[in-house]
C-alpha positions in Angstrom: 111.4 77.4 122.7 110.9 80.9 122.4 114.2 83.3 122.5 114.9 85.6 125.2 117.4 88.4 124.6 119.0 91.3 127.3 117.5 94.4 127.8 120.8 95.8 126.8 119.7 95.5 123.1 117.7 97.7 123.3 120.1 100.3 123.3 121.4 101.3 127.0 125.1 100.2 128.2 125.2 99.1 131.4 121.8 96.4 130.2 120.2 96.7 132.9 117.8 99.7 132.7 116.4 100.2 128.8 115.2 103.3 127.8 111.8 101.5 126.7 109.7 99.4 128.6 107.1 97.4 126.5 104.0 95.9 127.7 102.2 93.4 126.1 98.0 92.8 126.9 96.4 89.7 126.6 93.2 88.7 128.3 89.5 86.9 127.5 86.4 88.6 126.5 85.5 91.6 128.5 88.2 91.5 130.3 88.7 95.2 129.8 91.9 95.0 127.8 91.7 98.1 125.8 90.5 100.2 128.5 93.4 99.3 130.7 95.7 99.7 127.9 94.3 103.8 127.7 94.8 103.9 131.4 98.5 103.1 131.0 98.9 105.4 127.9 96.8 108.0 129.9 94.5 108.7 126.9 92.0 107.3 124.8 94.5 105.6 122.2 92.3 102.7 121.3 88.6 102.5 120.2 86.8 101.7 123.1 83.2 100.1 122.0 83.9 98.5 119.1 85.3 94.9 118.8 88.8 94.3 119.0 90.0 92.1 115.6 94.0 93.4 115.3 96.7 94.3 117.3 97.3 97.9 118.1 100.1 100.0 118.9 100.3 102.8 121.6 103.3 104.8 123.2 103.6 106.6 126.0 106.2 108.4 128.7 105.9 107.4 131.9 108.4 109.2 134.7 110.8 109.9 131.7 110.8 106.6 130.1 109.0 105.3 127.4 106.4 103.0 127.6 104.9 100.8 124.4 101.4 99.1 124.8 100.2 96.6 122.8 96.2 96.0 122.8 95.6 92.2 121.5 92.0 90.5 120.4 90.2 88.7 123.0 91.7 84.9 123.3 88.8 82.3 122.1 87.6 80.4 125.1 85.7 77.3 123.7 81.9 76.8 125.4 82.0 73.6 127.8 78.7 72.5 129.5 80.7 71.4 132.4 81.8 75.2 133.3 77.8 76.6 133.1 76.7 76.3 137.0 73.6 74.5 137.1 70.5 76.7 138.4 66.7 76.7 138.7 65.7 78.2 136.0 66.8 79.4 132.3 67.2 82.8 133.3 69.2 82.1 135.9 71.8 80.3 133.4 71.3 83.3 130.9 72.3 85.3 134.2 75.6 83.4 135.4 76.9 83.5 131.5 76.0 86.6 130.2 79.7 87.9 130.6 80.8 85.3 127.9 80.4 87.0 125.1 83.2 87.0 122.6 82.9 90.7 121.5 86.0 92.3 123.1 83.8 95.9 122.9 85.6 97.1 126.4 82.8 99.5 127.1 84.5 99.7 130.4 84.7 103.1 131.4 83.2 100.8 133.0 86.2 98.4 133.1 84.7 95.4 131.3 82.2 95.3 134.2 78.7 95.7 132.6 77.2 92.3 131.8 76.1 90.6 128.3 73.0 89.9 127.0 74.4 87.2 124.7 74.4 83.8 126.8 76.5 81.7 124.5 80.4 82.3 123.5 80.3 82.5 119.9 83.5 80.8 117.5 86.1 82.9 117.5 86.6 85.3 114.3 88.1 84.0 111.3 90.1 87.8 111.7 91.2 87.6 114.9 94.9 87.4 115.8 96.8 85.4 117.8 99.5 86.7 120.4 102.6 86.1 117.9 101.0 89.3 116.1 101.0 91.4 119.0 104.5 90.3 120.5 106.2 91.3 117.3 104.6 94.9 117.3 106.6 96.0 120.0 110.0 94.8 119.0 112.4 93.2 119.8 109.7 91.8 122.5 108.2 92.6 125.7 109.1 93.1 129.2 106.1 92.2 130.4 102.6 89.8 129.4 99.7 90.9 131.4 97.2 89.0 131.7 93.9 90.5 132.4 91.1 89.1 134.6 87.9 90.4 134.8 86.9 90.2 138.8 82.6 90.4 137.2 83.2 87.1 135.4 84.1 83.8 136.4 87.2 82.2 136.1 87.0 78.5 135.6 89.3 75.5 134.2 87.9 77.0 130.8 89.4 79.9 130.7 92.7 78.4 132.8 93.7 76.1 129.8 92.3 79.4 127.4 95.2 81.5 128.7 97.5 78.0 128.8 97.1 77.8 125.1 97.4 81.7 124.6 100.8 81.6 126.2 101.8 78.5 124.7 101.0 80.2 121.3 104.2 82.4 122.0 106.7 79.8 123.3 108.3 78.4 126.0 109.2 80.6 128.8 106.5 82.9 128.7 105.9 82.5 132.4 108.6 84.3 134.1 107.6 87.4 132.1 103.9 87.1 132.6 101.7 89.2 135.4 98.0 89.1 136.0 95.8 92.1 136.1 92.8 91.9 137.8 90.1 94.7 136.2 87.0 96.0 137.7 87.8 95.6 141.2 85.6 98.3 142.0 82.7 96.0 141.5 83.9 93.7 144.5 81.9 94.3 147.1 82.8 96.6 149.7 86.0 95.4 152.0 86.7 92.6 149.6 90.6 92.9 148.8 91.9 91.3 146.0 93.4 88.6 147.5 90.4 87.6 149.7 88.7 87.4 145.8 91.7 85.1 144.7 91.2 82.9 147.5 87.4 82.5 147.0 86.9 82.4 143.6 89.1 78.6 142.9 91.7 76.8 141.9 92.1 77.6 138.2 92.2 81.4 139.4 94.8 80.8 141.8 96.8 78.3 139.5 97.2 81.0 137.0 98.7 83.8 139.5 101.1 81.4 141.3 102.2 80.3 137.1 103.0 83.9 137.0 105.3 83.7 140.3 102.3 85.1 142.0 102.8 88.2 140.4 99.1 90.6 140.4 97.8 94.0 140.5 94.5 95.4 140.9 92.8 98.0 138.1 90.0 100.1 138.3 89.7 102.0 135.5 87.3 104.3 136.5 89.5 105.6 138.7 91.9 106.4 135.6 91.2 110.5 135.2 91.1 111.2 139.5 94.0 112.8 140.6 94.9 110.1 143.5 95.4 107.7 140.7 98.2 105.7 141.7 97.3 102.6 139.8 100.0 103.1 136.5 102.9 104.4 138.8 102.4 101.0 141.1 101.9 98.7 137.9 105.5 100.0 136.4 107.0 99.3 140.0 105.9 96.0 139.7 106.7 95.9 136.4 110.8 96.9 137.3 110.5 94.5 140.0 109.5 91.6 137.5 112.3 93.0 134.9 114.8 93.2 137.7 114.5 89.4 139.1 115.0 88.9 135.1 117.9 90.4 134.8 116.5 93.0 132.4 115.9 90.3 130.3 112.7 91.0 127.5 110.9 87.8 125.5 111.1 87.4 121.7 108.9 85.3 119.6 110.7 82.6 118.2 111.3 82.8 114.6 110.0 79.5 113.7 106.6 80.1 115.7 106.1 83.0 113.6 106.4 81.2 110.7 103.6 78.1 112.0 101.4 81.0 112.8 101.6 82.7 109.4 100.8 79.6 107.8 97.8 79.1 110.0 96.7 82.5 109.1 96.8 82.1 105.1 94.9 78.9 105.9 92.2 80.7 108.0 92.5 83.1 104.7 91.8 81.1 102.4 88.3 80.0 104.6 87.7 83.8 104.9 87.9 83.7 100.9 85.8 81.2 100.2 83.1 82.8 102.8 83.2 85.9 101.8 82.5 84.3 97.3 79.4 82.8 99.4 78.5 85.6 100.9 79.3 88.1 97.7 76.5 85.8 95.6 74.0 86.6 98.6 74.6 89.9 98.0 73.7 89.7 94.4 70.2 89.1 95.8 69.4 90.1 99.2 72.3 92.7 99.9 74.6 92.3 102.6 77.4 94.1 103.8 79.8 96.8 103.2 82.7 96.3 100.8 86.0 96.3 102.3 89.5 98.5 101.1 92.5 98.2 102.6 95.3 101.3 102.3 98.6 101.9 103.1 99.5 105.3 103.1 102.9 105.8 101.8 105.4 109.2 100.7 108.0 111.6 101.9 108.2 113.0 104.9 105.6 116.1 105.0 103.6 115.2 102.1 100.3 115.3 103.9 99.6 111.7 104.5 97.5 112.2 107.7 95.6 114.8 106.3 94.7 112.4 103.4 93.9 109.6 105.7 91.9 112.3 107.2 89.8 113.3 104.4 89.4 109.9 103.2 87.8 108.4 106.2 85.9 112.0 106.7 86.7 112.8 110.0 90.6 113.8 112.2 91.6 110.3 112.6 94.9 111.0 112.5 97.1 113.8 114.2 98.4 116.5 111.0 101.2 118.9 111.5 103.4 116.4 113.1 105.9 113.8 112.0 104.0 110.7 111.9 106.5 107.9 114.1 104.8 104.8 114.3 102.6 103.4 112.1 98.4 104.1 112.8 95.4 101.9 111.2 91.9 103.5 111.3 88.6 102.1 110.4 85.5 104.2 108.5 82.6 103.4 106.5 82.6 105.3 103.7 80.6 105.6 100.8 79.2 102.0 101.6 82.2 100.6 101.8 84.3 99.9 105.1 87.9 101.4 104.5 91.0 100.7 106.9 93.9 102.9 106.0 97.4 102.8 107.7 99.2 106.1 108.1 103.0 105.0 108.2 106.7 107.4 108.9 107.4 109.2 105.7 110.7 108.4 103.5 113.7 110.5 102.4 113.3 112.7 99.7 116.5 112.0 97.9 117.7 108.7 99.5 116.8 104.9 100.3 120.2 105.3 102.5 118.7 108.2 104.4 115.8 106.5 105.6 116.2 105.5 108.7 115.9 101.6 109.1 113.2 101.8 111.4 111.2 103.6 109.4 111.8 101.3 106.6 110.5 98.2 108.9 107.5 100.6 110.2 106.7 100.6 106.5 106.7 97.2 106.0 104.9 96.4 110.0 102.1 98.9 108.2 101.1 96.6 105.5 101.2 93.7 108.0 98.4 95.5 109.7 96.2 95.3 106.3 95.6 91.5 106.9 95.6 89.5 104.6 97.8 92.2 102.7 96.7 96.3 101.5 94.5 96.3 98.1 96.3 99.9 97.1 99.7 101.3 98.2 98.8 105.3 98.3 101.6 107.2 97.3 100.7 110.5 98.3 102.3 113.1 96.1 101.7 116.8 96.1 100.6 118.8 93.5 103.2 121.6 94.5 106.2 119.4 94.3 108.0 119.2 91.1 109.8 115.5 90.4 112.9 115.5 89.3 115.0 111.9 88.3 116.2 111.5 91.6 113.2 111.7 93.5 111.5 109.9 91.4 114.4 107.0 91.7 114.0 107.2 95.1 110.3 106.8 95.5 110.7 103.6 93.6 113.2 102.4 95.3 111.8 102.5 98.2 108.1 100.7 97.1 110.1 98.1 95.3 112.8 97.3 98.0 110.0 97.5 101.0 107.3 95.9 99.1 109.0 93.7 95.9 108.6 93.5 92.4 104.5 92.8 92.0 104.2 96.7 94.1 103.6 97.7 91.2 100.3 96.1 90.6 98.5 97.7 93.6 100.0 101.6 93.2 98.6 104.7 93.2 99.3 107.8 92.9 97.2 109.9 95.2 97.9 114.4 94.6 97.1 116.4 97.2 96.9 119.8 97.6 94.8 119.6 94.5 93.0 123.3 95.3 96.6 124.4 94.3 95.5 123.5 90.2 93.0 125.9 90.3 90.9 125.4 87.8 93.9 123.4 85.7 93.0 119.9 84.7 95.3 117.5 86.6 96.0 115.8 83.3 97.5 119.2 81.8 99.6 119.0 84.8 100.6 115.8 84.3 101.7 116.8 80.7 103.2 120.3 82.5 104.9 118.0 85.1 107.2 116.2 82.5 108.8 113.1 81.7 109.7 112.0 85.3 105.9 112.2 86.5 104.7 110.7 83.6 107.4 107.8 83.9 106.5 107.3 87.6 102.5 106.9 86.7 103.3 104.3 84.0 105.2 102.2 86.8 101.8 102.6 88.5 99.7 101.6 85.5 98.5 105.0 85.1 96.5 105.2 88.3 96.2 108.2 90.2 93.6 110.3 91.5 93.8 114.1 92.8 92.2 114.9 96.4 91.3 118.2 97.5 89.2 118.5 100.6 89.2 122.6 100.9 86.3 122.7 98.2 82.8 121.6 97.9 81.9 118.1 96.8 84.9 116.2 98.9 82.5 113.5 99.1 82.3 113.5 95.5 85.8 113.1 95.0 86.5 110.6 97.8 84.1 108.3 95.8 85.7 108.7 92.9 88.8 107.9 94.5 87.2 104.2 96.0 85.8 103.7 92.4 89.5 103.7 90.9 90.8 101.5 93.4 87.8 99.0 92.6 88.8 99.1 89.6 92.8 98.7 89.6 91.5 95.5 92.0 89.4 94.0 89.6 92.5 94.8 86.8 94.5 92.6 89.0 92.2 89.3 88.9 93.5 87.2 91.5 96.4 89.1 92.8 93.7 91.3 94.3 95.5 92.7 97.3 99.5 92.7 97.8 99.8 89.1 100.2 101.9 90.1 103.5 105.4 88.8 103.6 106.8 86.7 106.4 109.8 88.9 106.8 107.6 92.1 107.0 106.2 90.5 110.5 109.6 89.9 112.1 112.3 92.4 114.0 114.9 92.0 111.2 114.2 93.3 107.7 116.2 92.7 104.6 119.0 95.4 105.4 122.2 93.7 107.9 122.9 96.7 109.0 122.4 100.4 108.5 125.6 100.7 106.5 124.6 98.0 103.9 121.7 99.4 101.4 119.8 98.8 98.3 120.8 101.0 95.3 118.3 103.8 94.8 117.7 102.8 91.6 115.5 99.9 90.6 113.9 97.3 87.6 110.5 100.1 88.0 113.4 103.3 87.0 114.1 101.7 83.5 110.2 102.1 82.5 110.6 104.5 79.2 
């Protein structure tokens, strides 16, 4: 069984009405998922056209309260002859399944309503996550499961025991939390409500709403930028409604199912390993694709990460000038390579202790969006800050205490600013810098790189940067990439409480 714990964790008194609602989206694919999720968040938060492989993080205020949405990868829903309607003709079976396609592209400005060309359902992606991943993104656990329906495609046992086995995947009593969304409902024909629709489309449809307590709303999401746009206000009523006859009550993954999943996921990588040695040889003759690099951004607070993630994946990504709060992955290709970086909440200057612990766990929750684990940890440092012992104690402390011992291996030290050395080699201010800098790139193996995107050649140096990091990952053999840890996926971290930290020193402080 899955835990469920009172909303009064979260932080209000009286327990009853949290300062934070959470909603969690799950749904088949082309069920419009990640365009309903921008709808709630009122912008364009999540990619929408490209396929959906990780969980994602949005936040939100809604009537003065704030509201975290979590979009998930399509559930797999396994191809069974006995759901494909006979018909005439071939194209009329292309026709009736050309909404099964697994690609969870949500190219539903257009609300998941344009149809496939692709007749079959293809295996699910050895990438993909399952809903454990998304449930522990917004901790302690949602308020709410939505379930999304696509009214264009048909619902059949198929996809009834699909979104059996997606909930089951969390735990028991996933039910009582659980709504259904129903998504392009302007493509019902015209005076068709939504309920005539549940009546006439069968009984796995109508099984699955009364599972959910006969709990449903209706979503058009091109309706989402028209000013009569009631649709989010009357979802969060329903949504209080469903809280309220919980007795403000949220769901929490159950420790244990974390764990099975986790395991399940390094035996999936382990597949993905040994496909992707075949698929490297093929390479070595006919090509194939791009490489991949995974980075977590790391540093103080104010360093510049975002403007580095920025210049790395060539384009404004993510939003400089602003404290960064929750941890952000983007996706380029770049220099014929395909880079994901995660921006994450910047650290204390001077202190382990005055970091808050939620920024320490959004730390670690950023390197558990680098499945199977980040190939570099980016220590962004600029060129204008001098490093004194202390900060450099602290800087340690914090990689080793987040990330353990072997964070070491896959360091780097990125300096920014670098139009600020002029014409001065960066190693002659590495010598200028003194002991301290020099101490803090031997506990990184002596890798570091310095960026500067005010001057010509960016492109240049960007390469040069992926080349190092190619090269620190084939220094590192078979410890490649820094493995996730179970405990960076759950709600608590390594700290009991606020008032009980690591030292700020560390085993990397005593390099000489």
């Amino acid at each position: 069984m899955a835990a469920v714990s009172s909303a009064s964790d979260t932080g209000d008194p009286r327990g009853r009405h949290p300062p934070e609602r959470r909603l969690l989206i799950l749904g088949g694919p082309q069920s419009g998922k990640t365009s309903t999720a921008n709808s709630i968040l009122g912008d364009e938060v999540f990619d929408i056209g490209t396929e959906t492989t990780h969980s994602n993080v949005g936040q939100t205020e809604i009537y003065g309260r704030r509201v975290t949405v979590v979009d998930t990868p399509p559930w797999a829903i396994p191809s069974d002859p006995e759901d494909i309607p006979e018909a005439d003709d071939d194209d009329d079976n292309a026709n009736d399944n050309a909404n099964d396609n697994d690609n969870d592209n949500d190219n539903d400005n257009d609300d998941a309503g344009a149809e496939s060309d692709n007749p079959t359902r293809p295996p699910p992606s050895l990438d993909s996550e399952g809903p454990c991943m998304g449930a522990i993104l917004c901790p302690p656990g949602p308020h709410a499961i939505l379930l999304l329906v696509s009214v264009t495609q048909p619902f059949t046992d198929t996809e009834r025991r699909a979104a059996e086995e997606q909930l089951g995947a969390l735990g028991g009593g996933t039910w009582r939390y659980s709504m259904v969304v129903f998504t392009g409902v302007d493509k019902l024909t015209k005076g068709v409500f939504i309920e005539e629709h549940i009546a006439n489309t069968g009984e796995a449809l109508q099984w699955l709403v009364e599972r959910c307590g006969s709990r449903y709303h209706a979503f058009d999401n091109t309706r989402k930028d028209t000013e009569d746009n009631t649709q989010v206000p009357e979802l969060m009523e329903k949504v209080e409604e469903m809280i309220t006859d919980n007795q403000g009550w949220y769901f929490e993954v159950n420790e244990l199912i974390l764990l099975e999943e986790e395991q399940a996921r390094r035996a999936l990588e382990e597949e993905r390993m040994r496909m992707e040695e075949h698929a490297r040889q093929r390479e070595q003759m006919i090509g194939g694709p791009p490489r991949e690099l995974r980075l977590l951004l790391l540093g103080w607070k104010g360093v510049g990460k975002s403007s580095v993630g920025n210049s790395i994946l060539g384009r404004r990504y993510f939003e400089s000038g602003q404290e960064t709060e929750l941890c952000l992955r983007r996706q380029a290709l770049v220099s014929g390579r395909r880079i994901t970086i995660v921006d994450t909440p910047g650290w204390d200057w001077f202190s382990v202790r005055r970091t808050p612990k939620r920024i320490r766990q959004e730390s670690q929750r950023g390197a558990a969006l680098l499945r199977p684990g980040p190939h570099t940890l980016l220590l962004v440092l600029p060129v204008v800050s001098s490093l004194t012992a202390r900060k450099r104690r602290t800087l340690l402390a914090h990689i080793e205490t987040l990330f353990g011992d072997s964070a070491c291996l896959h360091t780097m030290v990125l300096f920014s600013c670098g139009d600020w050395l002029g014409r001065t080699p960066i190693e002659e201010h590495i010598l200028r810098g003194g002991r301290e800098l020099q101490r803090l790139l031997e506990f990184c193996g002596n890798y570091y790189h310095v960026l500067d995107s005010k001057i010509p050649g960016k492109d240049r140096s960007v390469s040069a940067l992926l080349d190092k990091m190619e090269e620190m990952i084939r220094e590192n053999g078979d410890k490649a990439f820094l493995p996730i840890q179970t405990e960076w996926l759950s709600e608590e971290s390594s700290y009991s409480s606020d008032n009980t930290e690591p030292e700020d020193d560390c085993r990397g402080c005593q390099l000489q």
